[in-house]
KOLNULUM-705507 format. One record per residue (C-alpha): residue number from 1; x, y, z. Coordinates in steps of 0.001 Angstrom, whole numbers. Last residue first. Layout:
N
num: NUM xx: X yy: Y zz: Z
...
//
This chain:
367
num: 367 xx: 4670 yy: -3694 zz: -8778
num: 366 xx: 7112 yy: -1577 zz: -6453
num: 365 xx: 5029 yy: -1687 zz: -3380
num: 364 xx: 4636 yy: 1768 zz: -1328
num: 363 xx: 7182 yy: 3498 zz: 1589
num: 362 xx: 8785 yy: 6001 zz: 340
num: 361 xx: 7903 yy: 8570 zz: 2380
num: 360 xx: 8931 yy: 7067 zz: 5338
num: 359 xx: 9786 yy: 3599 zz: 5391
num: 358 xx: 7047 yy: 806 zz: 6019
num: 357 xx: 5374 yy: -672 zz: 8093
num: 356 xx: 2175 yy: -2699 zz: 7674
num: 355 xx: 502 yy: -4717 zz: 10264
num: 354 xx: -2297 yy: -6955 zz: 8788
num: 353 xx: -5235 yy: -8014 zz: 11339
num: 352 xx: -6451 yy: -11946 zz: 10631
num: 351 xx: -6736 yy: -12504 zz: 14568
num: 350 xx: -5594 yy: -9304 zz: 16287
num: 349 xx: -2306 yy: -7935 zz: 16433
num: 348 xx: -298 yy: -8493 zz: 20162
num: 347 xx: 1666 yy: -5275 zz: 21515
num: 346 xx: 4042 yy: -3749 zz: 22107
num: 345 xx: 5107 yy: 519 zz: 22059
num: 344 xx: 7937 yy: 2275 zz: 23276
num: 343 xx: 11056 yy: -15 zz: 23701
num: 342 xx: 13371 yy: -531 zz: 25860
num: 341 xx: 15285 yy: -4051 zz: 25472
num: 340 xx: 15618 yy: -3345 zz: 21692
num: 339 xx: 18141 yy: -6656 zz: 20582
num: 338 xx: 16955 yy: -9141 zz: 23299
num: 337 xx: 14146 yy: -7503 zz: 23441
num: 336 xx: 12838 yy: -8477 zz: 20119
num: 335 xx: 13724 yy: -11814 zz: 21011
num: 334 xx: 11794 yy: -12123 zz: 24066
num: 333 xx: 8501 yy: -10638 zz: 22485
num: 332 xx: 7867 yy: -13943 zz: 21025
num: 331 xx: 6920 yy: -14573 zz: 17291
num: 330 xx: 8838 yy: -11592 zz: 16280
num: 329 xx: 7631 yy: -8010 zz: 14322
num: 328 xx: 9608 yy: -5051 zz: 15319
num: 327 xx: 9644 yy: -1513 zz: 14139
num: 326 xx: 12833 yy: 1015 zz: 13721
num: 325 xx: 12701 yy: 4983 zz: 13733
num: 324 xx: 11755 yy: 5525 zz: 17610
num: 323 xx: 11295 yy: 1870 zz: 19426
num: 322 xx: 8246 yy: -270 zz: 17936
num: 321 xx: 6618 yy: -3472 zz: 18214
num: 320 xx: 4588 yy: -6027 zz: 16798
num: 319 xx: 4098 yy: -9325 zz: 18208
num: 318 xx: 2588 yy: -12518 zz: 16598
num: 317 xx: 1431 yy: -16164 zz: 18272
num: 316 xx: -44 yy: -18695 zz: 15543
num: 315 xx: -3545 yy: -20045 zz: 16380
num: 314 xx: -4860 yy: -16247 zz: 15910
num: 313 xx: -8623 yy: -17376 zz: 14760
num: 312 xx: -8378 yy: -14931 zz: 11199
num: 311 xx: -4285 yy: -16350 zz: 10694
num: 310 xx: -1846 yy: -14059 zz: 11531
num: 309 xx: -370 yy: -10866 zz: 9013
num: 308 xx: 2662 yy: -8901 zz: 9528
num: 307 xx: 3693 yy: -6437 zz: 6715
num: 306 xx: 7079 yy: -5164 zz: 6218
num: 305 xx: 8140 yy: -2291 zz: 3749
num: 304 xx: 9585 yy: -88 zz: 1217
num: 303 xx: 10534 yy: -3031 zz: -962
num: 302 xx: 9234 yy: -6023 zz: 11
num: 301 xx: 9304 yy: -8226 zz: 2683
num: 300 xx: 6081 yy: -10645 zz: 3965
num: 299 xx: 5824 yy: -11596 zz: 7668
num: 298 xx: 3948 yy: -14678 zz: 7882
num: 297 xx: 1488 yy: -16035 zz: 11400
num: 296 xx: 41 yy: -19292 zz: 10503
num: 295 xx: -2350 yy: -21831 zz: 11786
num: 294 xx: -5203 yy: -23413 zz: 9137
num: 293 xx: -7008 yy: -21811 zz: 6170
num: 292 xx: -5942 yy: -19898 zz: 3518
num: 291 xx: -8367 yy: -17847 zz: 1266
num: 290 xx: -7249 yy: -18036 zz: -2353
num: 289 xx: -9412 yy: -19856 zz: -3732
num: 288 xx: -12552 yy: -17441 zz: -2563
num: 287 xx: -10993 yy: -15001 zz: -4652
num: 286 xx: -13383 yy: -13273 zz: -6298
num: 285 xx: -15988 yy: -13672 zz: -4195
num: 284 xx: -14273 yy: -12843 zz: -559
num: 283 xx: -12867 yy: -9728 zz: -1937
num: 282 xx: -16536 yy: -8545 zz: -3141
num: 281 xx: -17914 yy: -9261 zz: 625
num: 280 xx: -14703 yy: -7878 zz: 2305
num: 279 xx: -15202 yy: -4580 zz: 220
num: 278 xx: -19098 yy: -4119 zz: 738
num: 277 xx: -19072 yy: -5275 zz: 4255
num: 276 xx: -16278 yy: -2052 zz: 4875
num: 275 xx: -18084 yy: 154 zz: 3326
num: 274 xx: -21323 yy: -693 zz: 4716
num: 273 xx: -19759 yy: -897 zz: 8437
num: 272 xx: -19144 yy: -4356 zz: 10087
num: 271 xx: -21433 yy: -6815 zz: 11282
num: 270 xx: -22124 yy: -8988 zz: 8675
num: 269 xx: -18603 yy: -9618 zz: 7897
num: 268 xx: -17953 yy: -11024 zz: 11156
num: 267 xx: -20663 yy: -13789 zz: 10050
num: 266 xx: -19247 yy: -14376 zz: 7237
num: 265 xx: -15814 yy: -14921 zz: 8622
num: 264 xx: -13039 yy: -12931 zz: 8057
num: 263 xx: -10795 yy: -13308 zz: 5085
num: 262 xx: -7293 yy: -14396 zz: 5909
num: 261 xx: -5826 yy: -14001 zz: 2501
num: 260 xx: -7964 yy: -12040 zz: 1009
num: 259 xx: -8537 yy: -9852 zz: 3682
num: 258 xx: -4792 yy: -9688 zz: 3849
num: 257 xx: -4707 yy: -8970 zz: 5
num: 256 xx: -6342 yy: -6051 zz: 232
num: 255 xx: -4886 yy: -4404 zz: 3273
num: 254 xx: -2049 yy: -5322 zz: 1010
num: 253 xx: -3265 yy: -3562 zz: -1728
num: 252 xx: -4610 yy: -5560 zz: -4738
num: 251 xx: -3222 yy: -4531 zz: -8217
num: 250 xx: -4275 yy: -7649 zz: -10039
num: 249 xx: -1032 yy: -8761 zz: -10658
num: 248 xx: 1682 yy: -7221 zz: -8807
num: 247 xx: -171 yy: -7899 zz: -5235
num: 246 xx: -2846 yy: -10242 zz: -5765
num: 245 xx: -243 yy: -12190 zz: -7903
num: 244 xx: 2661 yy: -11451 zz: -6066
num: 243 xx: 636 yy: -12577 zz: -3044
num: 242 xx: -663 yy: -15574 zz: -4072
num: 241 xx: 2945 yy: -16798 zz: -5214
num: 240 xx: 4285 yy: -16409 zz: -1825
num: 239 xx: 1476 yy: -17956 zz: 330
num: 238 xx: 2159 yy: -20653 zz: -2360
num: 237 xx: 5919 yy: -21470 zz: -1608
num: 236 xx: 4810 yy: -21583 zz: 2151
num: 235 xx: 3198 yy: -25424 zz: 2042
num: 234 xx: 6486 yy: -26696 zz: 1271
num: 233 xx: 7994 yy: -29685 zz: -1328
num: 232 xx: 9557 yy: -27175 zz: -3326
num: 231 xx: 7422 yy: -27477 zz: -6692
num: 230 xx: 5067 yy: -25179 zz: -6719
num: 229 xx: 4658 yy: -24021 zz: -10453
num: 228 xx: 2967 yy: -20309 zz: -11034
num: 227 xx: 1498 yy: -20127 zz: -14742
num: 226 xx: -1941 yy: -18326 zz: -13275
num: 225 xx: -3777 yy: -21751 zz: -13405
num: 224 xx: -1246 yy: -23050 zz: -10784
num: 223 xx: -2778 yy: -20444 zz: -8607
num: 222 xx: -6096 yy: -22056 zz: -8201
num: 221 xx: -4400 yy: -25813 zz: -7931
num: 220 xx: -2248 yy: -24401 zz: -4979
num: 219 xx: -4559 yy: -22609 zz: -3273
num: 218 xx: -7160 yy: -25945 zz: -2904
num: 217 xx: -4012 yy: -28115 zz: -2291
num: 216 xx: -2808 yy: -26247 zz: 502
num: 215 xx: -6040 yy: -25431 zz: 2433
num: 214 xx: -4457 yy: -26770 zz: 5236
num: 213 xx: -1454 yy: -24692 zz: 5835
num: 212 xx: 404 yy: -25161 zz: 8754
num: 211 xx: 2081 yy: -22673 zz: 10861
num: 210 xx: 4986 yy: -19844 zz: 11027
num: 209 xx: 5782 yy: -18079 zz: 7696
num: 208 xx: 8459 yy: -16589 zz: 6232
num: 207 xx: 7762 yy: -14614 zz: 3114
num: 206 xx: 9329 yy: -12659 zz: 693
num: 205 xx: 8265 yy: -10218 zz: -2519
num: 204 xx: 11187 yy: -8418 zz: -4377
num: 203 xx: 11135 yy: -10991 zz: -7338
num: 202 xx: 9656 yy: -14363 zz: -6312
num: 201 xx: 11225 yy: -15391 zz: -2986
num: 200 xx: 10425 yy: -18244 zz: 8
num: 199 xx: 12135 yy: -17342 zz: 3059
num: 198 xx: 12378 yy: -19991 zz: 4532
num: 197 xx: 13960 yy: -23862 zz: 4272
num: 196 xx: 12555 yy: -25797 zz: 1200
num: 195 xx: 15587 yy: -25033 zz: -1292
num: 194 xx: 18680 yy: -26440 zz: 1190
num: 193 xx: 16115 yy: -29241 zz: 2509
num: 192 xx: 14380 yy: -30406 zz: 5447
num: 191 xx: 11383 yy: -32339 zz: 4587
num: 190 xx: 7459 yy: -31866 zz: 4503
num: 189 xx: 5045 yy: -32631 zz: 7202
num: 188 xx: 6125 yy: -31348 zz: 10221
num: 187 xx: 9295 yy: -28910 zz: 9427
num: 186 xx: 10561 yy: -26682 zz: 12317
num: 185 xx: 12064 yy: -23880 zz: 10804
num: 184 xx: 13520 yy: -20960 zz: 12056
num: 183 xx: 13272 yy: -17644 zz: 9714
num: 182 xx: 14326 yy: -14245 zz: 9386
num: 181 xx: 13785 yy: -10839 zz: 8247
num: 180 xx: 15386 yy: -7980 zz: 7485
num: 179 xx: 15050 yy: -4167 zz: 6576
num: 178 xx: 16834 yy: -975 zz: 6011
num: 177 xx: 20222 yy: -3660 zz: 4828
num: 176 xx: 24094 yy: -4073 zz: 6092
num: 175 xx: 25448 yy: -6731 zz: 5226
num: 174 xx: 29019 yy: -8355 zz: 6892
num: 173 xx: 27113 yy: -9681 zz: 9989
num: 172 xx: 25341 yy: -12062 zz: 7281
num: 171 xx: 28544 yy: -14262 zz: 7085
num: 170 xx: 26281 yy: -16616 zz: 5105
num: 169 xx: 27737 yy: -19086 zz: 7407
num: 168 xx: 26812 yy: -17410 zz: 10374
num: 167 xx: 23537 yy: -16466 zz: 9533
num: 166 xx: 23033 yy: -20398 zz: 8808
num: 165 xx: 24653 yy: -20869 zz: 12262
num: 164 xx: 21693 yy: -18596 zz: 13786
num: 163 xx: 19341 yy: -20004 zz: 11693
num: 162 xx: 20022 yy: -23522 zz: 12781
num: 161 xx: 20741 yy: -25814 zz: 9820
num: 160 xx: 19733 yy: -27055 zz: 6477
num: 159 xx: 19926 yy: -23864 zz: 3968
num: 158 xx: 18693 yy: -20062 zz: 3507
num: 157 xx: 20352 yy: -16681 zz: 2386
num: 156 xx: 17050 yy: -14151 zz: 616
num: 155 xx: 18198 yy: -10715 zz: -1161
num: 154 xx: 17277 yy: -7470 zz: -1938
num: 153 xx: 18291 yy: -4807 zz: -3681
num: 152 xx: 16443 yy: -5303 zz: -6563
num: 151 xx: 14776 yy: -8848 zz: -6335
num: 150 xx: 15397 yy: -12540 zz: -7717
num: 149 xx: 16111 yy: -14837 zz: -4412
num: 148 xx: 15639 yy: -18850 zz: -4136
num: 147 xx: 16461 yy: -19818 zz: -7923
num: 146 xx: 17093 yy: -23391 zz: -8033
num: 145 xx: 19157 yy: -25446 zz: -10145
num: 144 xx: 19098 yy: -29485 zz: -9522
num: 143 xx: 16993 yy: -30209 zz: -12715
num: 142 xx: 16443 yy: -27384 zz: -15235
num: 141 xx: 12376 yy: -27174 zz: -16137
num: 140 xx: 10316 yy: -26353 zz: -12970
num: 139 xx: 12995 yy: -23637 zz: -11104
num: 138 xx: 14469 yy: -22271 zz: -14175
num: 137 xx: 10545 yy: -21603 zz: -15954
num: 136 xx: 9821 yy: -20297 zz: -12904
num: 135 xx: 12835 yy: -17460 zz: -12192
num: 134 xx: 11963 yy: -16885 zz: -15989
num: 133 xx: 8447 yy: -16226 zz: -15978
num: 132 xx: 9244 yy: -14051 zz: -12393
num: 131 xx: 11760 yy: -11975 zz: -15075
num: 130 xx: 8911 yy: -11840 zz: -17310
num: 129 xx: 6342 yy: -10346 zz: -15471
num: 128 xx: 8682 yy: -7573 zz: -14214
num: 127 xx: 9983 yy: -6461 zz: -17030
num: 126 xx: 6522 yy: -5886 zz: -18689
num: 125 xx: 5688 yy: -8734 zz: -21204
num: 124 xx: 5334 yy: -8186 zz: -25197
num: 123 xx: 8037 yy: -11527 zz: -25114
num: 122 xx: 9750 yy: -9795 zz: -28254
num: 121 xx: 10359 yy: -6540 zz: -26390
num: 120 xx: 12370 yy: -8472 zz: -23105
num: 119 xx: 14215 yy: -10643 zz: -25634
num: 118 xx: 15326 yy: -7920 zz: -27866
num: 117 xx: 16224 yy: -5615 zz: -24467
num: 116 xx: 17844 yy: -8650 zz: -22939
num: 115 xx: 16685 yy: -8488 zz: -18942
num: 114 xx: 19238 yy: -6836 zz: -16696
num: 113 xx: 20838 yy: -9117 zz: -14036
num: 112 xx: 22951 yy: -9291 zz: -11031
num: 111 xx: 24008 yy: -13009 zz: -10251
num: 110 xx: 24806 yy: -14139 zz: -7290
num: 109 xx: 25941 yy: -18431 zz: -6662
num: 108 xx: 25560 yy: -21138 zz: -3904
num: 107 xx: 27028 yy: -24982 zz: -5089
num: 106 xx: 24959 yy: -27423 zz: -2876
num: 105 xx: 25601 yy: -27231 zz: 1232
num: 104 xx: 26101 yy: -30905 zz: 2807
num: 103 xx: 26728 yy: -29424 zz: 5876
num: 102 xx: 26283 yy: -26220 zz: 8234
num: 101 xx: 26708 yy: -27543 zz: 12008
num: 100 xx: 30570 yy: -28041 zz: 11689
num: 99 xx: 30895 yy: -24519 zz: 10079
num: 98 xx: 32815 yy: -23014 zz: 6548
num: 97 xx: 31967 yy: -19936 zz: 6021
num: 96 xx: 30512 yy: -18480 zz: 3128
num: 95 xx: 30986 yy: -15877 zz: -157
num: 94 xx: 28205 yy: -16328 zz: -2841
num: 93 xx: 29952 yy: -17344 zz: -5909
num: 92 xx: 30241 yy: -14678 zz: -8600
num: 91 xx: 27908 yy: -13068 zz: -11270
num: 90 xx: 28229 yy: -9362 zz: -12527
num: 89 xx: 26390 yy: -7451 zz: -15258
num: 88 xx: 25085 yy: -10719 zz: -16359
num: 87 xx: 22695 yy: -9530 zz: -19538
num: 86 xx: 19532 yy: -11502 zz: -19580
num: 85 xx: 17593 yy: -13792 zz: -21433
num: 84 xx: 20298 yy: -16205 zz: -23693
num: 83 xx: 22449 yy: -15819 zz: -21089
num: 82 xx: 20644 yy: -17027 zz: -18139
num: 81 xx: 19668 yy: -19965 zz: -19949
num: 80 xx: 23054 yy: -21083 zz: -20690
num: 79 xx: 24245 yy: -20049 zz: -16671
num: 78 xx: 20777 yy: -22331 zz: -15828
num: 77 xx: 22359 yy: -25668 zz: -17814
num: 76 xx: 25741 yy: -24828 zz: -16606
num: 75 xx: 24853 yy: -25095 zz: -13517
num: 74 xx: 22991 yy: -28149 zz: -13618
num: 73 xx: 25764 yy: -29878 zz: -15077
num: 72 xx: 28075 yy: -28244 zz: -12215
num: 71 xx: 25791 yy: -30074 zz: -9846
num: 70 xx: 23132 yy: -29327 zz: -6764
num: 69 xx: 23151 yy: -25825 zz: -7601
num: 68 xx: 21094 yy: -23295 zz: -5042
num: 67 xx: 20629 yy: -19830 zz: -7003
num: 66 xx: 20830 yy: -16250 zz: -5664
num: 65 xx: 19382 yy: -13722 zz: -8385
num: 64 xx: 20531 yy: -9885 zz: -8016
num: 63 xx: 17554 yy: -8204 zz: -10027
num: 62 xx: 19602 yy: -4988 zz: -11278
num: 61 xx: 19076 yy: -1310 zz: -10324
num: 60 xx: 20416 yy: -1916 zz: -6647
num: 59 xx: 24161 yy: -2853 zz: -8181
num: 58 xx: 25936 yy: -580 zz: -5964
num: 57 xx: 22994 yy: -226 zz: -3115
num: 56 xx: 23096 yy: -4417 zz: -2953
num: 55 xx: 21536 yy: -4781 zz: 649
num: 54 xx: 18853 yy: -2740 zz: 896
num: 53 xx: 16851 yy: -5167 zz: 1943
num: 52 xx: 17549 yy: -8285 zz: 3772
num: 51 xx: 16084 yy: -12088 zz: 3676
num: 50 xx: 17343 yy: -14800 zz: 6198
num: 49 xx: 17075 yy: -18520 zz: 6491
num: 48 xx: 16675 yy: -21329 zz: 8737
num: 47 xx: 15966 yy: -25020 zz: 7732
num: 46 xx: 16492 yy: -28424 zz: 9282
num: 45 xx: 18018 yy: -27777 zz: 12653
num: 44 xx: 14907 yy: -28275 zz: 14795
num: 43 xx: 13533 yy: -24958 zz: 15279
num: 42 xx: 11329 yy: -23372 zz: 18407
num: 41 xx: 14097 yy: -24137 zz: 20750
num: 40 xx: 16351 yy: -21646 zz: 19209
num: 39 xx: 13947 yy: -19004 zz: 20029
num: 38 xx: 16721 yy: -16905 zz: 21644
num: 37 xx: 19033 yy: -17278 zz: 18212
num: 36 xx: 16415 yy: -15480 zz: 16114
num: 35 xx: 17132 yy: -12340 zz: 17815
num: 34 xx: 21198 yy: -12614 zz: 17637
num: 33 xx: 21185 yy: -13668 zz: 14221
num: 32 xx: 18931 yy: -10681 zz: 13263
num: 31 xx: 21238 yy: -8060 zz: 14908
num: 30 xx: 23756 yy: -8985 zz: 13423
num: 29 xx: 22289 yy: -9203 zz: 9948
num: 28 xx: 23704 yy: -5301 zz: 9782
num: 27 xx: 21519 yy: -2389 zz: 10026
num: 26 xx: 21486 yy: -71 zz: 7142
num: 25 xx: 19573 yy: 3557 zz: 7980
num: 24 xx: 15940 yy: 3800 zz: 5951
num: 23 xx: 14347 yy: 6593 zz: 8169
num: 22 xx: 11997 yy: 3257 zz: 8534
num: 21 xx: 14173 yy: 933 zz: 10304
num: 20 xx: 12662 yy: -2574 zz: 9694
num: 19 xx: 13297 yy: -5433 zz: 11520
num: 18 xx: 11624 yy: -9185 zz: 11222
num: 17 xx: 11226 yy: -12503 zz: 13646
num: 16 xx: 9560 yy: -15773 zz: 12540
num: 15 xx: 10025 yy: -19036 zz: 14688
num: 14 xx: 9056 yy: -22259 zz: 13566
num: 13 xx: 7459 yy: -24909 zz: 16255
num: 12 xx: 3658 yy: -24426 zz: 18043
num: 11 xx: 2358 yy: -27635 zz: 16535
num: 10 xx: 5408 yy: -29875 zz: 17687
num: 9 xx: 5279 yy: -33019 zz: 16249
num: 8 xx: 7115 yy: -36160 zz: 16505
num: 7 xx: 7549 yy: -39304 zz: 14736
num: 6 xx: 7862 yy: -37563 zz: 11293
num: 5 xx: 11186 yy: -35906 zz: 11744
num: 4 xx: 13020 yy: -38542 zz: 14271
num: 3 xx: 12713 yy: -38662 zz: 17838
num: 2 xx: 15316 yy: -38105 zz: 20502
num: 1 xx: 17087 yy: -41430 zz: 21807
//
């Protein structure tokens, strides 16, 4: 009999894999599916997902929101508030397939938005700010709705399953996007559900992340403070929310936010250049909250770009890669060459390094 989810444990499990051509040419989630599929071994069936960029080009000046519904009630409750804060320029329900291995999906719906001009001026909040405001204030305060994806252009397909049959069912070989990324999960402490499986969203920003985070609580009640709610049962929903609000926030490159993020030890610190000591020193004490501790390797999305970031002792394997326009960033080289079996540069980033690519000259975040 094979074990259940909480009897076993296997530290090395979740796979993370990402693509981005940077002359900007759509690939299709083909390509994804098929990459993610070799390190089937390293999920367990109870979470996969997919994010994509690029995606919506006919409605790319609208935040395209993807929401999980576990009942029309709950439906109706997020279409009311919806309304009374944004325009729908278009809503429909997200197109699947039907598969033996895919079950027990909620209610899956799109929505491309503009924020109310009245409501937008009265809240004396940029656009941006308020539309995350909004994707919380749905997620913590209208039971069974759940927004999972709220960028431009951009959007996240996840659920209970394999990530190659959750690819599948998304019918992901039908987009074409600059950039994806994708996620096999292998939960060890939390459960397997539609809204806890990867990538985890807040406007443009995503994240799938391989590992355990043990400095959970301390990051979560630090960012909480900020009006962020983390409610999805997941370590990972707060690696996103620090970084959209080192990121959008407070400005914070993502060389910035890395060091932040997986800050390097005092004692490194010591022993780099002035300039360098002087930065890490003044990241480390303003955010010392915010460092995470524990195994992980993430790949964030965003517009423009990819960044690949392991934890500061490398517990989590990462490999970067790179084959004329497009770059590569997998948990196991095997599944980038299953896709790109000649390619011109790989290699292995160093503990707590951050790997940024992004397209050419536009490349940049979108804050």
């Amino acid at each position: 009999m094979l074990p259940k989810e909480g009897q076993f444990r296997d530290p090395s499990g979740c796979a993370v894999t990402g693509v981005i051509d940077r002359s900007g040419r759509g690939m299709t989630g083909e390509g994804m599916i098929e990459a993610i599929s070799v390190m089937h071994d390293r999920s367990n069936g109870l979470g996969g997902g997919f994010a994509g960029y690029g995606i919506y080009p006919h409605y790319k000046d609208f935040y395209a929101f993807h929401l999980f519904y576990d009942k029309k009630e709950a439906q109706e409750g997020a279409e009311a508030f919806i309304r009374r804060h944004f325009e729908i320029v278009y809503s429909s329900e997200i197109q699947t397939r039907k598969l033996p291995s895919v079950t027990d999906e909620p209610l899956i719906f799109r929505y491309f938005l503009a924020p109310l001009p009245q409501k937008l001026a009265n809240s004396h909040l940029d656009e941006r700010e308020y539309v995350a405001r909004c994707v919380n204030r749905i997620n913590a305060e209208i039971a069974g709705a759940y927004v999972f994806s709220s960028g431009k252009n951009m959007g996240i397909f996840k659920g209970v399953g394999y990530p190659e049959d959750i690819g599948r069912f998304y019918r992901l070989e039908e987009y074409e996007g600059y950039a994806w990324t994708c996620h096999g999960r292998y939960p060890t402490n939390t459960p397997g559900w539609w809204g806890g499986a990867h990538p985890f969203g807040l406007l443009d920003f995503s994240v799938v992340h391989n590992g355990e985070i043990s400095s959970y609580d301390a990051n979560r009640r630090y960012i909480e403070m900020f009006g962020y709610k983390c409610t999805l049962q997941t370590d990972t929903e707060v690696i996103t929310y620090i970084i959209d609000y080192l990121v959008r926030r407070r400005g914070l490159t993502l060389e910035e936010t890395a060091h932040v993020l997986a800050a390097s030890f005092w004692s490194t610190i010591a022993d780099k250049g002035e300039e360098a000591k002087e930065q890490e020193t003044l990241l480390r004490r303003m955010f010392p909250s915010l460092l995470v501790t524990g195994p992980f390797s993430i790949i964030l999305g965003y517009t423009g770009g990819l960044m690949a970031l392991g934890d500061r002792l490398k517990l989590r394997s990462m490999v970067c890669a790179e084959k004329g326009d497009r770059a590569y960033i997998s948990s196991e080289e095997s599944a980038i060459r299953k896709i790109e079996p000649n390619l011109d540069r790989v290699w292995s980033p160093a503990g707590g390094e951050a790997v940024v690519f992004e397209l050419y000259g536009k490349g940049g975040l979108a804050r």
